[in-house]
C-alpha positions as CSV (number, residue, x, y, z in Angstrom):
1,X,-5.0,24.0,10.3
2,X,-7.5,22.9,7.6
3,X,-6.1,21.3,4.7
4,X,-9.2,22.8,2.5
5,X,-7.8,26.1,0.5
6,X,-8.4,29.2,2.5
7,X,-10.7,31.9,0.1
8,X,-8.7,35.3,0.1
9,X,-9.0,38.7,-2.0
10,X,-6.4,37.4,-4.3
11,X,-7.5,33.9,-4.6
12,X,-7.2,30.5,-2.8
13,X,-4.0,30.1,-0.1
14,X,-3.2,26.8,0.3
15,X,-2.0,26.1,3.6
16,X,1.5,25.9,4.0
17,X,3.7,22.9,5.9
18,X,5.9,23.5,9.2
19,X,9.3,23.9,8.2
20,X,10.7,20.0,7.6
21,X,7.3,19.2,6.3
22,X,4.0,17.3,7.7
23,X,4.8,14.4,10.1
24,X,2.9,11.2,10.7
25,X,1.1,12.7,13.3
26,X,-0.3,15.3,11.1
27,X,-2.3,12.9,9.0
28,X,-4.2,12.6,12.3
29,X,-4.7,16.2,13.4
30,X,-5.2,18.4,10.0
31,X,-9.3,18.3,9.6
32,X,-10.4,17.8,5.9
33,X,-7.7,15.1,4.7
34,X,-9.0,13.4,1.5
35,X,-9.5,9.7,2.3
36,X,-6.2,7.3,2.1
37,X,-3.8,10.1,2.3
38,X,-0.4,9.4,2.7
39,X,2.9,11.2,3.9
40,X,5.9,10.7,1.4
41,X,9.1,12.4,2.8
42,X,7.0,15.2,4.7
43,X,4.8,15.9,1.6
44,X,0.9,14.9,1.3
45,X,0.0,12.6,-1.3
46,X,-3.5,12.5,-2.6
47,X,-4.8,9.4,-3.9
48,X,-6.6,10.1,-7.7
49,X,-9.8,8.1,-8.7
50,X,-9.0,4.6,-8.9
51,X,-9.9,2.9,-12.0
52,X,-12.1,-1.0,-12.1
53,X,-8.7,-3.3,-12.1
54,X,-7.5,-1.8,-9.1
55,X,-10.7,-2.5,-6.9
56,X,-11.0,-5.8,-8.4
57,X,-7.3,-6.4,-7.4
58,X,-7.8,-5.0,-4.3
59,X,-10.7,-6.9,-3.4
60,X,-9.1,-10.5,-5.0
61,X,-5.7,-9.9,-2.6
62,X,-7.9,-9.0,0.7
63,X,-10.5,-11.8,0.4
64,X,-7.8,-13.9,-0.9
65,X,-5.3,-14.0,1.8
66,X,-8.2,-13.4,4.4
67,X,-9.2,-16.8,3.6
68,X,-5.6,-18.5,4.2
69,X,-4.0,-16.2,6.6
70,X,-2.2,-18.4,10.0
71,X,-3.1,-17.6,13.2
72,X,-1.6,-15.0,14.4
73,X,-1.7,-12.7,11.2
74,X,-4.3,-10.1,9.9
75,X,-4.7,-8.3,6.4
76,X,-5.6,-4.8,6.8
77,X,-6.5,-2.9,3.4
78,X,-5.4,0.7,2.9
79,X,-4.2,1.0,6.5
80,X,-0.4,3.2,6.7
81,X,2.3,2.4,7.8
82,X,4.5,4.4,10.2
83,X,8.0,4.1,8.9
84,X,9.5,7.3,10.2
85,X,8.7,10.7,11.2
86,X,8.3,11.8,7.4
87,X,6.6,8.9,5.9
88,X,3.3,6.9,6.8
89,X,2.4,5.0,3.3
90,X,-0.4,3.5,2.9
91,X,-0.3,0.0,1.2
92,X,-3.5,-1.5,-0.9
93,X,-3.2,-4.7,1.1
94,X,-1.4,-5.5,4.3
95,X,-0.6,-8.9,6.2
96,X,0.8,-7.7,9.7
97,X,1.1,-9.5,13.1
98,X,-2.0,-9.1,15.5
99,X,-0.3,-6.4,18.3
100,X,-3.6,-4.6,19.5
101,X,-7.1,-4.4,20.0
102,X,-7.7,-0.7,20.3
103,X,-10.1,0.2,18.0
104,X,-9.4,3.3,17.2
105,X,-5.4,2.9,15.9
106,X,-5.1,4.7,12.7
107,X,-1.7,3.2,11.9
108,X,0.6,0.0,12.2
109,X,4.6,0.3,13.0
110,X,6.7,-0.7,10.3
111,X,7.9,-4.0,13.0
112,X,5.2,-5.9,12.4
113,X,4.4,-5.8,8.8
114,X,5.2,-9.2,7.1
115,X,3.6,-8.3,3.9
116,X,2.8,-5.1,2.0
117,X,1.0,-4.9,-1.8
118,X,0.8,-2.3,-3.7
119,X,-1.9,-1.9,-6.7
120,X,0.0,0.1,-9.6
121,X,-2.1,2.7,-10.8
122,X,-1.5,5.1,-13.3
123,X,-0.4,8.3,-11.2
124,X,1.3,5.9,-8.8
125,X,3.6,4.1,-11.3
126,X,6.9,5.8,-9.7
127,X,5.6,5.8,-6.1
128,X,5.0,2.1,-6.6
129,X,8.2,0.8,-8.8
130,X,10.7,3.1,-7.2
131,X,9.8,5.0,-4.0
132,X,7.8,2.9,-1.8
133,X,9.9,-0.4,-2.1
134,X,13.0,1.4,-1.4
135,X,11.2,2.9,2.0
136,X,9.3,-0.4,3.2
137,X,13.0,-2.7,2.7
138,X,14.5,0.5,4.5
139,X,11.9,0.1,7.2
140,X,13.4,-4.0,6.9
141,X,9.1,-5.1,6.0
142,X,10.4,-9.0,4.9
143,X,8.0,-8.9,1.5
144,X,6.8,-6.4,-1.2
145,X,4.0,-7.2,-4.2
146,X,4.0,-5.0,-6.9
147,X,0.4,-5.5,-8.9
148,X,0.2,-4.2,-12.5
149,X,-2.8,-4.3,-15.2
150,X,-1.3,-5.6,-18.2
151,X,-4.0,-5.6,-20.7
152,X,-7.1,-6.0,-18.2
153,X,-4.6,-9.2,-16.9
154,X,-2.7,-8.9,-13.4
155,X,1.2,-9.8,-13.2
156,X,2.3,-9.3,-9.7
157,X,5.7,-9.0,-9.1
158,X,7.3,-10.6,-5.7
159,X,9.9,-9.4,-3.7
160,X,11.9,-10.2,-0.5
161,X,13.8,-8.6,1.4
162,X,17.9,-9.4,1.9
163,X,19.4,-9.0,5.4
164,X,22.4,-8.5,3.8
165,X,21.7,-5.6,1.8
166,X,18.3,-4.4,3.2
167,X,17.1,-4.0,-0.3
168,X,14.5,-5.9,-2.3
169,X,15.5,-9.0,-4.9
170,X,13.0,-10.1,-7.2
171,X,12.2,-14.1,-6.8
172,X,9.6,-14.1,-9.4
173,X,7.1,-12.9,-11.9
174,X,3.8,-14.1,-11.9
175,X,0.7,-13.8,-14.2
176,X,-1.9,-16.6,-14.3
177,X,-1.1,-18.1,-11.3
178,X,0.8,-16.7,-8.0
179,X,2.4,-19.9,-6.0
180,X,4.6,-18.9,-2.9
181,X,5.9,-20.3,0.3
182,X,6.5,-16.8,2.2
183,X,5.4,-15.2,4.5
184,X,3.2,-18.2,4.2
185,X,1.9,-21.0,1.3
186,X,-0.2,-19.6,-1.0
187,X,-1.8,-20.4,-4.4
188,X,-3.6,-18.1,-6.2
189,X,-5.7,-18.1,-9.8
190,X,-4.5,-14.4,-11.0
191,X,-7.1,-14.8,-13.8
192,X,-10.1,-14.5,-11.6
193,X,-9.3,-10.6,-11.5
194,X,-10.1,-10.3,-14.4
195,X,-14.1,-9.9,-15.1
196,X,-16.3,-13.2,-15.6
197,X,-16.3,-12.5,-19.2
198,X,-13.0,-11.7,-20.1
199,X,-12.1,-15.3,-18.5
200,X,-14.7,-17.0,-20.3
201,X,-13.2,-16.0,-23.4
């Protein structure tokens, strides 16, 4: 089944999902899937037309923790996440133990994801604050950074996960500068997202 609208007398007919929705497996057999679409509780989510801030935070996070990443690890951008039958999300930025070589995976399980980011953008806002972090800490992924534009300026908020609860707690708010211990040390000048000569003023 083609996800592109099928042309009929009356109009377009969208194609119409198996009773209980899509499944993970879906996103790898329907033909004509926008790029980076993801399955939210058996529904497809399209991604919109992302805006400067999120491709410069994007491209600051990946290159960032590329650079300081243990042995061991490996940041994947825009890869999903199988978390159950009715959800593969895909985070902006991933840190995630190294499990295989196959070449052509499409997807990582939930296990082995250390780290997931998310870039806030604005038709994601609800996905990001409220849906996603409840699915990853469901799916027990130890760390969750949420990344918003505040005025051209990042502020990442940092989560980690409680075995007690299996939810999220905040353990900080950064904005100029994001220093951590876990999942493993980093330091990081927030302000070089921003564009040369927005810092330089």
């Amino acid at each position: 089944m083609s996800v592109d609208p099928e042309k009929t007398d009356s109009g377009y007919h969208w194609p119409v999902p198996p009773a209980g929705g899509w499944t993970g497996d879906d996103l790898d057999r329907l033909p004509n899937l926008p790029p980076h679409t993801e399955l939210i509780d058996g529904s497809l989510v399209f991604v919109s037309p992302q805006t400067r801030f999120h491709m410069r935070a994007l491209r600051f996070f990946e290159q960032q923790l590329e650079s300081l990443v243990p042995v061991g690890l490996e940041v994947l951008r825009e890869f999903t996440i199988d978390i159950d039958r009715r959800n593969r999300p895909e985070p902006d930025v991933i840190v995630a133990e190294e499990d295989s070589e196959d070449p052509d995976q499409t997807r990582l399980p939930a296990s082995i994801v250390r780290l997931a980011i998310e870039i806030v953008s604005p038709e994601s806002v609800g996905r990001d604050r409220e849906t996603k972090p409840i699915k990853y800490a469901r799916a027990k992924i130890p760390h969750f950074w949420r990344v918003e534009n505040r005025e051209g300026r990042a502020v990442v908020y940092v989560y980690e996960l409680d075995p007690a609860t299996q939810a999220y707690v905040a353990t900080g708010i950064f904005h100029d500068r994001l220093k951590v211990s876990v999942p493993f040390p980093l330091d990081l000048d927030l302000t070089a997202i921003s564009p040369k000569r927005r810092r330089a003023e």
